[in-house]
C-alpha positions as CSV (number, residue, x, y, z in Angstrom):
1,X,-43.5,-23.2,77.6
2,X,-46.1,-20.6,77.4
3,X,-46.6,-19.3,73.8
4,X,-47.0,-15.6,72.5
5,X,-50.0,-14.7,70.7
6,X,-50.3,-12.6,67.5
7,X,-53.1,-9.9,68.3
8,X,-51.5,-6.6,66.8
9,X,-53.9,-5.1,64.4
10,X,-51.3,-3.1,62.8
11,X,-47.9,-4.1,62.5
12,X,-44.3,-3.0,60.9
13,X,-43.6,-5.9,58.4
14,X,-40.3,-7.5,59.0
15,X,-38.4,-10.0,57.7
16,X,-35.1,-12.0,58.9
17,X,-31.9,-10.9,57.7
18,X,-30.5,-14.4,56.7
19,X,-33.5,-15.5,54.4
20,X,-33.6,-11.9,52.3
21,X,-30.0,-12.4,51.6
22,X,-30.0,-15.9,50.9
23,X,-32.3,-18.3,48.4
24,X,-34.0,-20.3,51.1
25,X,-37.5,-20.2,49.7
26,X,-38.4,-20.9,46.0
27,X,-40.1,-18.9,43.7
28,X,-43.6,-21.4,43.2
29,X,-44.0,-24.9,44.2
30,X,-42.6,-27.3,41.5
31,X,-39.1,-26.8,43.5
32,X,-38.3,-30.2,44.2
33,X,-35.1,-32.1,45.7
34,X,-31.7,-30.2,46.9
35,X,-30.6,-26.7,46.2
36,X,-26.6,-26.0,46.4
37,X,-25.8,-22.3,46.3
38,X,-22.1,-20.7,47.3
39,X,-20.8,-17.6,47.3
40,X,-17.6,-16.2,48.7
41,X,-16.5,-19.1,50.2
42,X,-19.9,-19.2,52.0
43,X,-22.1,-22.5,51.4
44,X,-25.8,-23.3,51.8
45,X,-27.5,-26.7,51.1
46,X,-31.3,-26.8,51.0
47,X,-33.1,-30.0,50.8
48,X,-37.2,-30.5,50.3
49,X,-39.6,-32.3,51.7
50,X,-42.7,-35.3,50.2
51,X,-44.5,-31.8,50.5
52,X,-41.9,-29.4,48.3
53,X,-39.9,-27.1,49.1
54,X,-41.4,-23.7,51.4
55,X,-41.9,-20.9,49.0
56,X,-41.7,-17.1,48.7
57,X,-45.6,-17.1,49.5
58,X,-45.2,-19.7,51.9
59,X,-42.7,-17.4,53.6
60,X,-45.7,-15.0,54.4
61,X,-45.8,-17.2,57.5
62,X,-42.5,-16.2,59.1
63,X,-42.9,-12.6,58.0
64,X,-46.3,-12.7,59.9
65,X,-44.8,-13.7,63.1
66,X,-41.5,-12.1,63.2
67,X,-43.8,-9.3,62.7
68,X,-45.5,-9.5,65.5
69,X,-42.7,-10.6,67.9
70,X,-40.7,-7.8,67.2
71,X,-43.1,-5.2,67.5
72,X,-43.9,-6.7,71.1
73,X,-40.3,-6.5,71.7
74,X,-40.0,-2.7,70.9
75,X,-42.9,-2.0,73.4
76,X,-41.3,-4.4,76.2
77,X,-44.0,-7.6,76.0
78,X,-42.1,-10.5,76.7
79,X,-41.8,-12.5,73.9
80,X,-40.5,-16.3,72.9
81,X,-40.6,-19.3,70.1
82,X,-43.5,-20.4,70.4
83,X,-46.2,-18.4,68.3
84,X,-50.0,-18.8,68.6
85,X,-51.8,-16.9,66.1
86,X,-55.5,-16.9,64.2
87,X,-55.7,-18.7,60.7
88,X,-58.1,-15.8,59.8
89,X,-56.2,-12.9,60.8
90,X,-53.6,-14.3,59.3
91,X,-55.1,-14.5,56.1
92,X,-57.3,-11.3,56.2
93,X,-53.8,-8.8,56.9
94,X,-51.6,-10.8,53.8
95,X,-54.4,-10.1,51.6
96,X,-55.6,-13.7,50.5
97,X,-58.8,-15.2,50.6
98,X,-60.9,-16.6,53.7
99,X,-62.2,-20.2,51.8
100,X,-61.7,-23.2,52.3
101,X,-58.9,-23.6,49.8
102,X,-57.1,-21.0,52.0
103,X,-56.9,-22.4,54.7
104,X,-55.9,-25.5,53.0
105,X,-52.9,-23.7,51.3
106,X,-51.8,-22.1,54.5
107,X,-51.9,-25.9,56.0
108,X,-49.7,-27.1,53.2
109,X,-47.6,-23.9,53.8
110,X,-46.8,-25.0,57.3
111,X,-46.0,-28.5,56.3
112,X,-43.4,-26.5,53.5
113,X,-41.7,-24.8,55.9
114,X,-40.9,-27.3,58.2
115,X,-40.0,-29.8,55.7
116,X,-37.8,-28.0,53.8
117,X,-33.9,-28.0,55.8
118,X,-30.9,-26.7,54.8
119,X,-27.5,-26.4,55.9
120,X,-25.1,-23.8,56.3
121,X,-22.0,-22.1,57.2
122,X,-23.1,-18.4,57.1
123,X,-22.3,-16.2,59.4
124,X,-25.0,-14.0,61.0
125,X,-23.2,-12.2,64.0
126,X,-22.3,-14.3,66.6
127,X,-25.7,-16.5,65.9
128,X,-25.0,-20.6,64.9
129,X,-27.5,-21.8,62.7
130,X,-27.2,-25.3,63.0
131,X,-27.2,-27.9,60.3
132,X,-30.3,-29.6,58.7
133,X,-32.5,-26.8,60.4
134,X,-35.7,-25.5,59.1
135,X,-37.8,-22.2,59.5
136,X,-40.2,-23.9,61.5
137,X,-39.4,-26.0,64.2
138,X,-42.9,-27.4,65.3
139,X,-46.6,-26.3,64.8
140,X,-50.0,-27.3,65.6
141,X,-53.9,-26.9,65.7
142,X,-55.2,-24.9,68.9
143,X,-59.0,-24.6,69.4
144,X,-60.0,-21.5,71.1
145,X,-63.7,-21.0,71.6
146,X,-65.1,-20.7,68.2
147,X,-61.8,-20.0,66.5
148,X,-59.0,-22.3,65.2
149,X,-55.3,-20.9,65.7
150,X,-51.9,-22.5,64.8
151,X,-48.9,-22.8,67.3
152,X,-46.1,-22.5,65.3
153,X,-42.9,-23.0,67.3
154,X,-39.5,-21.1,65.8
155,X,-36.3,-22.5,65.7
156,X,-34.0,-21.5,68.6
157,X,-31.8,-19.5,65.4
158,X,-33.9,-17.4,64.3
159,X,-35.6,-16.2,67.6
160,X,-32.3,-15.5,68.2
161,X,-32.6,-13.1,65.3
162,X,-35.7,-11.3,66.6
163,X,-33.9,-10.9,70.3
164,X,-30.6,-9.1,68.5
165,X,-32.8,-7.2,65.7
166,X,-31.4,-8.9,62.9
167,X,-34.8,-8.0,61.1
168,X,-35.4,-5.7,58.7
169,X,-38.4,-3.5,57.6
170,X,-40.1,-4.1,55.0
171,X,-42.2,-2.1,52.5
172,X,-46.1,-1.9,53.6
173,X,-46.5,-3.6,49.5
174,X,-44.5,-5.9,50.2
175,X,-47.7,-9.0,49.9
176,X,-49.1,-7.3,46.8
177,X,-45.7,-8.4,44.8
178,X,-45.3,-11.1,42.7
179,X,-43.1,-14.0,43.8
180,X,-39.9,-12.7,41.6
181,X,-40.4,-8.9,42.7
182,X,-40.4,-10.2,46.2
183,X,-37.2,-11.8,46.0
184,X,-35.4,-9.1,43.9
185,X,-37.2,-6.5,46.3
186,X,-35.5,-8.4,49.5
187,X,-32.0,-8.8,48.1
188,X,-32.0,-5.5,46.7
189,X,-33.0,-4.0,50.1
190,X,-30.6,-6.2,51.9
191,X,-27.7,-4.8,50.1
192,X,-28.7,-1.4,49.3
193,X,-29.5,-1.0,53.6
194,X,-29.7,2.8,53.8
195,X,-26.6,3.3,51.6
196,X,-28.2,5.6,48.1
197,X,-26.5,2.9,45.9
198,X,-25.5,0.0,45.5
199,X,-23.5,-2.7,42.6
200,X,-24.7,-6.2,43.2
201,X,-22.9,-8.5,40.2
202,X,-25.7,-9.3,38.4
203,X,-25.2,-13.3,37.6
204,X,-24.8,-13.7,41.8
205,X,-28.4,-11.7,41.4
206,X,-29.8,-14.4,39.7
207,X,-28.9,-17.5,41.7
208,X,-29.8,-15.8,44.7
209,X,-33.9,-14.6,43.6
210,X,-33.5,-18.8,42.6
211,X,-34.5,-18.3,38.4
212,X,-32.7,-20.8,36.6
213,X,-33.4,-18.2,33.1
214,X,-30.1,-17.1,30.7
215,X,-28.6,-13.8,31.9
216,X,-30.9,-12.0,29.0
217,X,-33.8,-14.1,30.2
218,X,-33.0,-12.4,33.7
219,X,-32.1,-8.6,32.1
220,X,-35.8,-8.4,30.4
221,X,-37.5,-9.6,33.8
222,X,-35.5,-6.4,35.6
223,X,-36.3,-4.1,33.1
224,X,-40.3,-4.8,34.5
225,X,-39.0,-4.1,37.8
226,X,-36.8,-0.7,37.1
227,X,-39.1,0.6,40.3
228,X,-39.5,-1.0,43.5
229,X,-40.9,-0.1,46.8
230,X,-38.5,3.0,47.1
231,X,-36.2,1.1,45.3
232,X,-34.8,1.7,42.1
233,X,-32.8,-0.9,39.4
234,X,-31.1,-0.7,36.1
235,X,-28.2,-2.7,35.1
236,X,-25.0,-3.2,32.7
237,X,-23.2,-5.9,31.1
238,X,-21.5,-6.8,35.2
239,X,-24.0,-5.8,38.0
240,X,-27.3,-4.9,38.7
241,X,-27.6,-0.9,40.3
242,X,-29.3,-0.8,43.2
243,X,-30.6,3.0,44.2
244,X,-32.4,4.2,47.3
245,X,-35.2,6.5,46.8
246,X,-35.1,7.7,50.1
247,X,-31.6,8.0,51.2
248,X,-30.8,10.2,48.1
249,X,-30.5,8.0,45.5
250,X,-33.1,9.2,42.9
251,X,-30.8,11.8,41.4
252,X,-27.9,8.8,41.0
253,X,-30.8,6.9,39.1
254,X,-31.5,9.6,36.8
255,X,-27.7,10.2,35.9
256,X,-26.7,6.4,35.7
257,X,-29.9,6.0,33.8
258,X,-29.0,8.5,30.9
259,X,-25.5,7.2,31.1
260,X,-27.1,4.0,30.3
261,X,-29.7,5.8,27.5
262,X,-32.2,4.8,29.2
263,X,-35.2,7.4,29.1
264,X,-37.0,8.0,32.4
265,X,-40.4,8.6,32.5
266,X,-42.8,9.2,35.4
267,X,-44.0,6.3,36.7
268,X,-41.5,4.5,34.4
269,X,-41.1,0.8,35.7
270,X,-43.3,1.0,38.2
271,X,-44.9,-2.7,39.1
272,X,-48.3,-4.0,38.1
273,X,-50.2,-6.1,40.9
């Protein structure tokens, strides 16, 4: 199977539906053994590898090459699961470094990803997701002239996702957040979609961003995240409130905000990278 190769200089960044919505990566590395998470009847299992279990940063990965994929989709380049793209491209456009060490850590990142399985019986359309899959199917070196790629092949699932635009856009800051705001950031979008609000229950929020901290442990790391890449959050006693800048929900935020007495300021919230 011939592969497709990652050469966009610019790209829309995108991530998959399934893994915004549910806690597939962890928030650092000392994640170790099984994960069991269920909501709403739905159940997902997620097991680790000798290496760990892929993280938030490891998922930088996928991001990159659903990225690419769907952007060749949109101007008609025929696309499929296999992936070939350049270590240092990679690294240059999701702002780490170009050393040694970084290209060791991306290594590890690939070992992460296909390691770490899960199983589960969510429903994304009419795609299956079969059990004990991974993120990553297979990869591997590739030596092109001076320049050392990977060939990362994706499971059959989640091309599948790519193909029916189960993707969804995400914020150009999305790689200058910290591991927590990244997770809040793509539940909160996921939910929210285009709607100006949106009630999430905010113990669900939790277990699904993957911080095992007391419900007031969890309330003072939102109130450093009250603004969020277009997004804004607050929350009460039951849910966290999830408002959309751009689809008219900054005037809700203000209102719910004084309801709350909280006191608004500009620039109030905002994130510190």
């Amino acid at each position: 199977m011939a592969h497709f190769e990652c050469k966009m200089k610019y790209i829309t960044l995108r991530s998959d539906i399934f893994s915004m919505f549910w806690p597939i990566y962890a928030l650092d590395g000392k994640s170790k053994g099984y994960v069991d998470f269920e909501y709403r009847g739905v159940s997902l299992t997620i097991t680790s590898s000798e290496f760990g279990r892929a993280t938030v940063k490891d998922k930088e990965v996928i991001i990159y090459c659903l990225s690419h994929l769907m952007a060749a989709q949109n101007m008609k380049i025929k696309i499929n699961r296999k992936v070939l793209f350049c270590r240092y491209d990679f690294l240059k456009t999701t702002n780490r470094g170009t050393s040694g060490k970084d290209y060791k850590i991306l290594d590890n990142a690939l070992k992460r990803l296909k390691g770490t399985k899960f199983t589960t019986d969510a429903a994304i359309s009419d795609i299956n997701i079969p059990e004990d899959t991974s993120m990553i199917e297979e990869f591997r070196k590739v030596q092109i002239n001076e320049n050392v790629y990977w060939e990362v092949t994706l499971p059959e699932w989640l091309f599948a996702m790519v193909e029916s635009r189960k993707v969804l856009k995400l914020d150009d800051g999305y790689f200058k957040l910290k591991p927590f705001e990244r997770r809040l950031y793509e539940v909160c979008k996921k939910c929210c979609g285009r709607k100006p609000s949106y009630e999430f229950p905010i113990d669900n929020m939790k277990k699904r961003i993957g911080v095992k901290l007391t419900i007031s442990q969890f309330k003072r790391r939102l109130r450093h995240c009250r603004e969020l890449l277009g997004l804004r959050v607050l929350y009460d006693d039951r849910d966290v409130l999830i408002f959309n800048i751009t689809a008219g929900g900054s005037a809700l935020f203000e209102v719910k905000a004084k309801e709350l007495g909280i006191e608004v300021k500009e620039g109030d919230g905002q994130n510190e990278h």
